[in-house]
C-alpha positions as CSV (number, residue, x, y, z in Angstrom):
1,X,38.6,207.8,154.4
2,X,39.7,205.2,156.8
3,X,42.9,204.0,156.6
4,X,43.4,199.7,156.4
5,X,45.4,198.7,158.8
6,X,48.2,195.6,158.5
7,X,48.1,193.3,160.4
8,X,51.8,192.0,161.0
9,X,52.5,188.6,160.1
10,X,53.7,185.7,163.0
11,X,56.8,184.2,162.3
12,X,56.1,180.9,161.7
13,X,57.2,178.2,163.9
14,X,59.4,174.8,162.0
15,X,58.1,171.8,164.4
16,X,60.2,169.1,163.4
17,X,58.2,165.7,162.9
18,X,58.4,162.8,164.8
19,X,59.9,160.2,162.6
20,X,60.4,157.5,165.8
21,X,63.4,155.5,167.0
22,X,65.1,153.8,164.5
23,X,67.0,150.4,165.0
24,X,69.6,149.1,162.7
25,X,68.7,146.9,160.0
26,X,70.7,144.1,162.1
27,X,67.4,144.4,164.5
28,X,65.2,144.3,162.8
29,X,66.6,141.8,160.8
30,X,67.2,139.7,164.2
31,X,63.0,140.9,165.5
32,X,62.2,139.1,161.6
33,X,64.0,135.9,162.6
34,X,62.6,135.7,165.9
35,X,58.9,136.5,164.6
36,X,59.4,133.2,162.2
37,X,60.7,131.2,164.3
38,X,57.3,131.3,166.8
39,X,54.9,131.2,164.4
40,X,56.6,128.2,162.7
41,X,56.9,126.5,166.1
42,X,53.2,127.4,167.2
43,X,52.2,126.0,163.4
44,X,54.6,122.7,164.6
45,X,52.9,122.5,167.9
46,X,49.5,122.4,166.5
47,X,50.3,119.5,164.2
48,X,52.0,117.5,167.6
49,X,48.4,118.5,169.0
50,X,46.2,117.4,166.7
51,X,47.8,114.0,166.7
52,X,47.3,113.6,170.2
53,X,44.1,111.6,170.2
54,X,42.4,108.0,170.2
55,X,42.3,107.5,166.1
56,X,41.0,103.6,165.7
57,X,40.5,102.9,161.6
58,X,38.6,99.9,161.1
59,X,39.5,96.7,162.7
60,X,43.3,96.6,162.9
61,X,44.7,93.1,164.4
62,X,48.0,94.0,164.9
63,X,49.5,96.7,167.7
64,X,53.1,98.3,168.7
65,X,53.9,99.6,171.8
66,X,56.7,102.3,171.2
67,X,59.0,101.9,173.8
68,X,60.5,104.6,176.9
69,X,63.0,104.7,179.7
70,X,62.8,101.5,181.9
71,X,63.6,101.5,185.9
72,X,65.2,98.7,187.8
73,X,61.7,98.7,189.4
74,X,59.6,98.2,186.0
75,X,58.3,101.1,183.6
76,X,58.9,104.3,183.7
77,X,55.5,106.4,185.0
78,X,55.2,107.3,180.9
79,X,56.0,103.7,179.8
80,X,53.6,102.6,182.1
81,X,50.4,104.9,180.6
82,X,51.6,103.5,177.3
83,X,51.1,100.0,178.8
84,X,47.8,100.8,180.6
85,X,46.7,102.2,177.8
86,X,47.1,99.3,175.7
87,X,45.9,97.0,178.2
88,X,42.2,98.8,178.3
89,X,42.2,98.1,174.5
90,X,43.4,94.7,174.9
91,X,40.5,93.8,177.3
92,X,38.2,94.3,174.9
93,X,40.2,92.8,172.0
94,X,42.2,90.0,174.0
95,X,43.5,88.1,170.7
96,X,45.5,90.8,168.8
97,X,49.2,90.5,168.4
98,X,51.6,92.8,170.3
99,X,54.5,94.2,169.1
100,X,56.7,95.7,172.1
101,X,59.4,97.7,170.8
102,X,62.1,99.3,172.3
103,X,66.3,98.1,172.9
104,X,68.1,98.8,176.0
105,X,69.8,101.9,177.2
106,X,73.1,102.1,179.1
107,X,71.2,103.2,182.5
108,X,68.1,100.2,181.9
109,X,68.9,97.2,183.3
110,X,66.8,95.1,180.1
111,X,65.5,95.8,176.7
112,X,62.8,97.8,177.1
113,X,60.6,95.1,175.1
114,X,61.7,92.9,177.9
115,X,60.4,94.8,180.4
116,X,56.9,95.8,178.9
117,X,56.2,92.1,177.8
118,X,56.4,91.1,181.2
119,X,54.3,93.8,182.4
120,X,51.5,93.2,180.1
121,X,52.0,89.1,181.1
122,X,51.6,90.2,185.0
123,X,48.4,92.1,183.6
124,X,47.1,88.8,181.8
125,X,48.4,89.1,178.4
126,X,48.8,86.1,176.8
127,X,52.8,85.9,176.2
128,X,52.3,83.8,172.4
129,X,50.6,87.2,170.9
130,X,53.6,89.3,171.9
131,X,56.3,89.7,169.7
132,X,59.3,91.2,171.2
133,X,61.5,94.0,169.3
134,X,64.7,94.2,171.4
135,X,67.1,96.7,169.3
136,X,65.6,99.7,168.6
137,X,67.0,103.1,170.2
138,X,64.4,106.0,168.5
139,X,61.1,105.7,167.2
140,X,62.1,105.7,163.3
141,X,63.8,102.2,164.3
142,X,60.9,100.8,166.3
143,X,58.5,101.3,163.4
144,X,60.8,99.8,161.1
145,X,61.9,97.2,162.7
146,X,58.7,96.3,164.4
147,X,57.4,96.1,160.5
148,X,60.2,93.6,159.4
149,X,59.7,91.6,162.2
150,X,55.7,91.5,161.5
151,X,56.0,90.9,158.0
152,X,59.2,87.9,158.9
153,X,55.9,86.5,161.5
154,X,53.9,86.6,158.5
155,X,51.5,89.8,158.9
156,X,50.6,92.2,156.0
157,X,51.4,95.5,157.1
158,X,49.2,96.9,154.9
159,X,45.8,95.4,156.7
160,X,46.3,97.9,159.5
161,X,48.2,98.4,162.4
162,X,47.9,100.5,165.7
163,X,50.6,102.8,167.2
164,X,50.2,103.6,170.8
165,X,52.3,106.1,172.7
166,X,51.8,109.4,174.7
167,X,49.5,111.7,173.0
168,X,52.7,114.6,172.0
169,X,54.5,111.5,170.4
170,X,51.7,110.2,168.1
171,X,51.9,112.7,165.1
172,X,55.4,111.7,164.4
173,X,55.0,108.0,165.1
174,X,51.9,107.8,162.5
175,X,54.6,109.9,159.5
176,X,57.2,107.2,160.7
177,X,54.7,104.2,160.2
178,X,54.0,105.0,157.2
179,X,57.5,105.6,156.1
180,X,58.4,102.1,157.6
181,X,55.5,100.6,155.4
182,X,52.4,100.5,157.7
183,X,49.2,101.4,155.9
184,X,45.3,102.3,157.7
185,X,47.5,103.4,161.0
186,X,45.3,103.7,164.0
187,X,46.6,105.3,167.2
188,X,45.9,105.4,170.7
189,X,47.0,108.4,172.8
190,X,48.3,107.5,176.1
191,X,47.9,110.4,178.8
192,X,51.3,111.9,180.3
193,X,50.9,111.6,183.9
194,X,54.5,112.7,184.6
195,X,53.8,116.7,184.3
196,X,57.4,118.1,184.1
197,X,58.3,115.7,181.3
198,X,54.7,116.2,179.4
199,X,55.8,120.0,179.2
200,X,59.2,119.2,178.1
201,X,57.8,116.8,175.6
202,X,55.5,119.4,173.9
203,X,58.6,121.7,174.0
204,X,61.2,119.1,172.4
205,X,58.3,117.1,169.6
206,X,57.6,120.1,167.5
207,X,61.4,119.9,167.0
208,X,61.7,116.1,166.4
209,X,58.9,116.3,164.4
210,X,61.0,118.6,161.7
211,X,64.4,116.4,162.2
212,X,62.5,113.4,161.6
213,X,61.1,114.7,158.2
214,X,63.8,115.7,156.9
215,X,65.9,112.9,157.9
216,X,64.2,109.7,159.1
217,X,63.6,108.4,155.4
């Protein structure tokens, strides 16, 4: 009779699991905040984005030029695609009335208003459709005061009315203009030929854009 032999049994080896670094609940708090904060901005940024286009409803007879930094020479290179802008429009639709808005700054040597009515004149605007706005100093005040002014020249603001500024600018000028009264906004999106400023504009509107909801009412 053969005898069964035991096999011994192996000690068994404890391999202790890998349960990964752990950071403080500070961190990951902190990570969290972060997280938010750039997919809120990127959701921001797509709403300055989309407004950034030619937007034209119906037939609106009335448009305002939002005002920007004026030189001793004449328009700033982003005033001047807001001007050039309007002018191309204005060829085709030489009788509308122009509201150019915009005050003066401590470092311009005129109201900005000033300055762009007389460009538009050197460009063959005729001066009796342009209405000058000369004390606005941010875009919630050129929209509202542009609209009092219209509706003291006897214009309904609620026919129509078209904004026109640098594309990044245009989603917060059309919530302001209708804040300020306007009604069947149509915009036209100016290019930014100035590069460095463009990309600081798209950096700094996302921003505006939430301080001016919340507290340009």
């Amino acid at each position: 009779m053969q005898k069964v032999q035991k096999t011994a049994k192996r000690p068994k080896v404890e391999v202790a699991s890998y349960k990964g670094k752990r950071f403080p609940l500070w961190m990951k708090a902190f990570a969290a905040l972060i997280l938010t904060g750039v997919v809120v901005f990127g959701a921001l940024l797509g709403q300055v984005l989309s407004g950034a286009r030619d937007d034209i409803v119906g037939t609106p007879q009335v448009m305002v030029i939002l005002g920007c930094q004026l030189h001793e020479w004449g328009p700033s290179i982003m005033l001047q695609d807001r001007l050039d802008k309007a002018l191309e429009y204005l060829d085709e639709h030489p009788d509308m009335t122009v509201v150019v808005s915009g005050g003066q700054g401590e470092n311009e040597p005129t109201s900005e208003a000033q300055g762009m009515a007389d460009y538009l004149e050197e460009h063959g605007v005729s001066r009796e459709n342009v209405i000058l706005e000369s004390q606005s100093h941010n875009t919630n005040q050129n929209l509202r005061w542009s609209a009092r002014q219209l509706e003291e020249a006897g214009f309904d603001i609620r026919e129509g009315v078209m904004i026109v500024s640098n594309g990044f600018h245009l989603t917060r000028a059309k919530m302001l203009a209708g804040r300020a009264g306007f009604e069947n906004i149509s915009t036209l999106s100016a290019p930014s030929s100035h590069t460095p400023t463009r990309l600081k504009m798209y950096i700094r509107e996302p921003l505006a854009l939430v301080k001016s909801f919340v507290f340009d009412r």
